[in-house]
N, C-alpha and C positions, 0 to 999 in steps of 0.2 A: 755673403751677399743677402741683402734682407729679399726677399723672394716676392714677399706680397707689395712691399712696396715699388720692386721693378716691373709687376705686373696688373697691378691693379690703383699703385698711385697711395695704399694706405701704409701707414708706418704705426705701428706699435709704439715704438719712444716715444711719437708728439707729434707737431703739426710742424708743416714746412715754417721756414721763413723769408723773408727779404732776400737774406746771403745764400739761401738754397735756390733762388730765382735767379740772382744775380752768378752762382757757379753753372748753374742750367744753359744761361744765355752763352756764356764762357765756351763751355763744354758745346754746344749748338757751333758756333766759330770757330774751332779748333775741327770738328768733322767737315764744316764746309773747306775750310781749310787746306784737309787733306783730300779733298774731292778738287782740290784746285778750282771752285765755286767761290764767288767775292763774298765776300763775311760782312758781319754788321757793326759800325763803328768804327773806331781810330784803333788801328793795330797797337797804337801805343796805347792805350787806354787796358790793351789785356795783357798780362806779365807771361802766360803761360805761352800767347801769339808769339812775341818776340823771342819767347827763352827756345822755341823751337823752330825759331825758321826752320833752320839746315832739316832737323829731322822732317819735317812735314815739306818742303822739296822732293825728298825721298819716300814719301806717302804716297804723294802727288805720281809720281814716275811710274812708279809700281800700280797703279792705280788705274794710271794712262795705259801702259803696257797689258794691265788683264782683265781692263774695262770689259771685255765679254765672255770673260771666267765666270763660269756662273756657281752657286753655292748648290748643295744636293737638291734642294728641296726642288729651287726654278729648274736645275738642269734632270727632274723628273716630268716638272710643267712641258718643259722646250721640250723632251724627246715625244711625249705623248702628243702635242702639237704635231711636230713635224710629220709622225703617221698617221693619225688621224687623218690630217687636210688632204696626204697624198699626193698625186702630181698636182694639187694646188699650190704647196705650200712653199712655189718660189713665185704664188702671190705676194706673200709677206714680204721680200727683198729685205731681211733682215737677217744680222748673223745670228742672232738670237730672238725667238717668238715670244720673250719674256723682257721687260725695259730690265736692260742691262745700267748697272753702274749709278744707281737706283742710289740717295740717301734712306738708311737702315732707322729707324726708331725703335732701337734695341731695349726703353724701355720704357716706364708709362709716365707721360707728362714732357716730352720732350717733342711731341704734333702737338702739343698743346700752345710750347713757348713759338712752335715754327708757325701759329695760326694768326701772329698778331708782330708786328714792330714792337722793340723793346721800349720807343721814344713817343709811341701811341698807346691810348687804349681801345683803337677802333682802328678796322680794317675794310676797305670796301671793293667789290668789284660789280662786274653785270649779275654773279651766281648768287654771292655771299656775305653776309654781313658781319662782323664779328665784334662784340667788345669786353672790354677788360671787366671785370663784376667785382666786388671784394669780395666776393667766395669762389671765386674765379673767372670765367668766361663763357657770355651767350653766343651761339653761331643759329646764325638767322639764313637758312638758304631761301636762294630766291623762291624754291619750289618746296613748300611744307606741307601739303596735302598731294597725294596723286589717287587717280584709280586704275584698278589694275587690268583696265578692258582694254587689249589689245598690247600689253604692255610684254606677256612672254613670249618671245621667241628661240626656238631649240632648232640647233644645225642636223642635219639628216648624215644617216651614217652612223651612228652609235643607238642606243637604246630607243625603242620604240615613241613616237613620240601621241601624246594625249591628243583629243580630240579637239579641245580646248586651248590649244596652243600653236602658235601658228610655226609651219614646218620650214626650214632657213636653208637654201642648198648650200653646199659646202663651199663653192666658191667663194658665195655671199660672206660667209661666215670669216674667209682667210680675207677679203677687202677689207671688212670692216675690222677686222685684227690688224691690217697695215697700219689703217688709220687711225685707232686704238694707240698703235706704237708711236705715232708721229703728231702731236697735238700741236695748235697753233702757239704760237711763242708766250702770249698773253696766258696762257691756260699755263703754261708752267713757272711762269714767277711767281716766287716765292712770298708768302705776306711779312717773314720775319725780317726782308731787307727791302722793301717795300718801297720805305720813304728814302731810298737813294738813287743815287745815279748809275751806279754800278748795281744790277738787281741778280740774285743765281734763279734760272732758272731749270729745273733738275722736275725727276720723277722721285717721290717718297714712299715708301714702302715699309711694310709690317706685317710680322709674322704670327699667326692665333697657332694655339694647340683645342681649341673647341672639345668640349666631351662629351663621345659618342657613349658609353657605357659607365656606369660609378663603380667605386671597387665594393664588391660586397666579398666581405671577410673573409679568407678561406676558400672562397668559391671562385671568383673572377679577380684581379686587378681594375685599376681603372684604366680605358684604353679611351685614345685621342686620338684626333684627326688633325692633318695639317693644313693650314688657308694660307695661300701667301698674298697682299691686298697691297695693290697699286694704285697710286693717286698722283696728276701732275700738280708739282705744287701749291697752285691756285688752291687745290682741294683739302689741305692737308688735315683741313679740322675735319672730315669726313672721319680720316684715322682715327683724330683726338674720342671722334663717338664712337667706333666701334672696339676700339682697345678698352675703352671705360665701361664696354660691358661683358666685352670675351675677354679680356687679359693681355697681357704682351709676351709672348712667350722668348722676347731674347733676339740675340742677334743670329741668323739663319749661316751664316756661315762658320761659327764656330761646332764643331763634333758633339759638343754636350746637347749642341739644341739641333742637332740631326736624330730626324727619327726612326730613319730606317737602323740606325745603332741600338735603338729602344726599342725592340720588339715587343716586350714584355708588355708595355701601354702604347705603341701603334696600331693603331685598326688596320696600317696598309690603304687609307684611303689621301687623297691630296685633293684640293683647292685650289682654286687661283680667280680673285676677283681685279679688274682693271676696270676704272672711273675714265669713262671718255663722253663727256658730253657734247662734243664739239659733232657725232656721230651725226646727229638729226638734221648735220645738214646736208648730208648726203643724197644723193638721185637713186634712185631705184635701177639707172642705168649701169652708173657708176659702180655700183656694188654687186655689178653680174648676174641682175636679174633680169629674166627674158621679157620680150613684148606679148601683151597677150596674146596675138592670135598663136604665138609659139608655146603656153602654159598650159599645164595640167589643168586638170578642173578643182586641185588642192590648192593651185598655186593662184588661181582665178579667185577661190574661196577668200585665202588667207592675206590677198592681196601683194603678193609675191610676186608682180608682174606689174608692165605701164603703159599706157596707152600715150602719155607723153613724155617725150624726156626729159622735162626737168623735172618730172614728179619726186616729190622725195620720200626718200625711204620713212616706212611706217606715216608716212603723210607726215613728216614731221615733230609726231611726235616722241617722247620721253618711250624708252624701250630696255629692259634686256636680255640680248641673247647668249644661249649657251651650246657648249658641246661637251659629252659626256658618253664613257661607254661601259660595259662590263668590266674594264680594267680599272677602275676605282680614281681615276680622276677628273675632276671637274672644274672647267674653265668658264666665265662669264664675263662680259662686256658691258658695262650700265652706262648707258646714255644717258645721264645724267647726275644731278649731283645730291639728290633727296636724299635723306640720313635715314627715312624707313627701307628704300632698297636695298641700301646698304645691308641692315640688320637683318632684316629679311632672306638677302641672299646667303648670310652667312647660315642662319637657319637651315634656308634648307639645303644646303650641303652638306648639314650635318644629316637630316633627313634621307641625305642621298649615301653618304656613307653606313646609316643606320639600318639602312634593309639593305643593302649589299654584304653587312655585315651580319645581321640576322639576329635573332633573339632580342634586340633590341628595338625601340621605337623612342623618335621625337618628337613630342608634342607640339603641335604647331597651327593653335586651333586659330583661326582667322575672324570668330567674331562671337555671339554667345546671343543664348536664345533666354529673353525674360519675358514674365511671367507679371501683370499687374497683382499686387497685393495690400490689403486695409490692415491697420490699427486701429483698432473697434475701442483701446483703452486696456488698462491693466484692473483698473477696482471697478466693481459696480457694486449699488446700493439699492435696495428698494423701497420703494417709492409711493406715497400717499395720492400720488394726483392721477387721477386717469382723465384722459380725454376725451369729452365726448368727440363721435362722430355719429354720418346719418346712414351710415351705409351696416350693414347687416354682413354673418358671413355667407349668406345665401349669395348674394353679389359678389 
């Protein structure tokens, strides 16, 4: 298996072609296929579709049957969920607190083909814009600048939270995971079948191995951390940008790409980001936060409280919150669909696995301090002409 190109999209022998695009889309059909999700095109148009009904039936079954089987990595997500929240967390009414049954982009370029119709070169919704480029693909989100003033929020219950960041009670925290879990229909169709009648709309998901430390010879190995990154299909070019800069590390349920088997390059630390922008339109009620006269004076601060009920949470705006504890995993909600939080959040999880893990630091600088400076010239010459003037250096 060529490595760098499953994970990074480059190939050594040469550059894609047309028939690499055309087996991609193929190959795309064949996994929705076995997802029992509607595929794009005329079945008879793929040799591989028809030559497998019966098998991919039996994909299908199996499929159906262990739809909330989860792979190592989500069923470390779910178990730290479920204690964490505590007697919240049959808030969730989910069998699983991780989107089961999830399409896998096992490796790089395949969010890419799922971000756009094979029969278009442009894709559009309320969030996203997308089009085909001849060196590939722009994705235009509706939201490309944010600022990040009032945009962290951390659930209470785990590591101490900064002073700077607004503190999320737990309840809060398992609401908005429900609803996290359950996006409105529009939010998970898919852009690859787009232009049909029959549309799949599913959750897509991808797995990073991020690196918390590099190997220095002799001394250390290199050791990684695990992300696992959820997006309802509406989103899926969100993935296309963050695998094009951390990697694809594979598909998460096979044993080679589990890493509690790799100890030798696991930090022991795990991830989990879910893309829910439908969050903001949530009430302040709804998501189990009290009426002021019943708040803290942190929660009066941080605005974690309503004096009306239809107030919405964070007022509305773009947010994401997190919960995280001593035990090295870290789970986050973004309310939104901007491709800096995204990158961002992978950051700093890595930041967050990097002092849990010690000896190590990620640099994670947020802006840079300049300094105005002249170019006076390289040659100088001298010079016959002086100037007068009338002023003296007594003056």
């Amino acid at each position: 298996m060529n490595q760098l190109k499953h994970a990074i999209g480059f190939d050594p022998a040469g550059s894609s072609s047309d028939k690499d695009e055309m087996n991609l889309v193929e190959f795309v059909n064949l996994k929705l296929a076995a997802r029992g999700f509607p595929t794009y095109g005329n079945p008879e148009d793929y040799p591989f579709l028809r030559l497998g009904e019966s098998l991919l039936a039996g994909f299908v079954e199996k499929n159906r049957l262990l739809k909330d089987h989860l792979c190592p990595v989500d069923a470390r997500i779910h178990n730290f969920l479920k204690t964490y929240l505590g007697k919240h967390a049959d808030e969730v009414r989910e069998p699983t607190f991780v989107p089961s049954n999830s399409l896998i982009v096992e490796r790089h370029g395949l969010a890419r083909v799922l971000s756009l119709p094979p029969d278009k070169d442009h894709f559009s919704s309320d969030i996203i814009d997308s089009y085909r480029t001849a060196n590939g693909v722009l994705h235009n989100p509706k939201s490309d600048r944010r600022t990040t003033e009032g945009v962290f929020h951390v659930a209470e219950g785990g590591l101490p939270i900064p002073a700077d960041k607004k503190a999320v009670p737990v309840i809060t925290f398992a609401r908005l995971l429900k609803a996290a879990l359950n996006p409105p229909r529009e939010l998970m169709r898919l852009p690859f079948t787009s232009t049909q009648e029959k549309q799949a709309e599913l959750f897509v998901s991808l797995l990073l191995r991020p690196v918390i430390c590099p190997e220095v010879e002799g001394v250390i190995p290199e050791k990684t951390m695990e992300t696992r990154f959820f997006a309802p299909g509406n989103l899926v070019s969100n993935l296309d940008f963050v695998e094009s800069i951390f990697g694809n590390a594979g598909d998460p349920y096979l044993p080679d790409n589990n890493s509690a088997l790799d100890l030798e390059h696991w930090s022991g630390h795990t991830g989990a980001v879910i893309l829910a922008p439908h969050l903001i339109r949530l009430t302040k009620k709804e998501v189990g936060l009290p009426p002021v006269s019943e708040a803290t004076e942190r929660q009066k601060r941080d605005g974690m409280c309503w004096s009306s009920e239809d107030e919405l949470y964070n007022d509305g705006g773009a947010f994401k919150v997190t919960c995280r504890d001593h035990r090295g995993v870290m789970v986050t909600l973004i309310a939104d669909n901007y491709f800096g939080y995204c990158k961002k959040e992978v950051k700093t999880q890595i930041s967050y696995a990097a002092n849990l893990y010690g000896q190590v630091e990620e640099e994670h600088a947020g802006g840079a301090v300049a300094f105005p400076s002249y170019d006076l010239g390289e040659e100088f010459h001298l010079s016959h002409y002086f100037p007068e003037v009338n002023h003296t250096f007594e003056e």
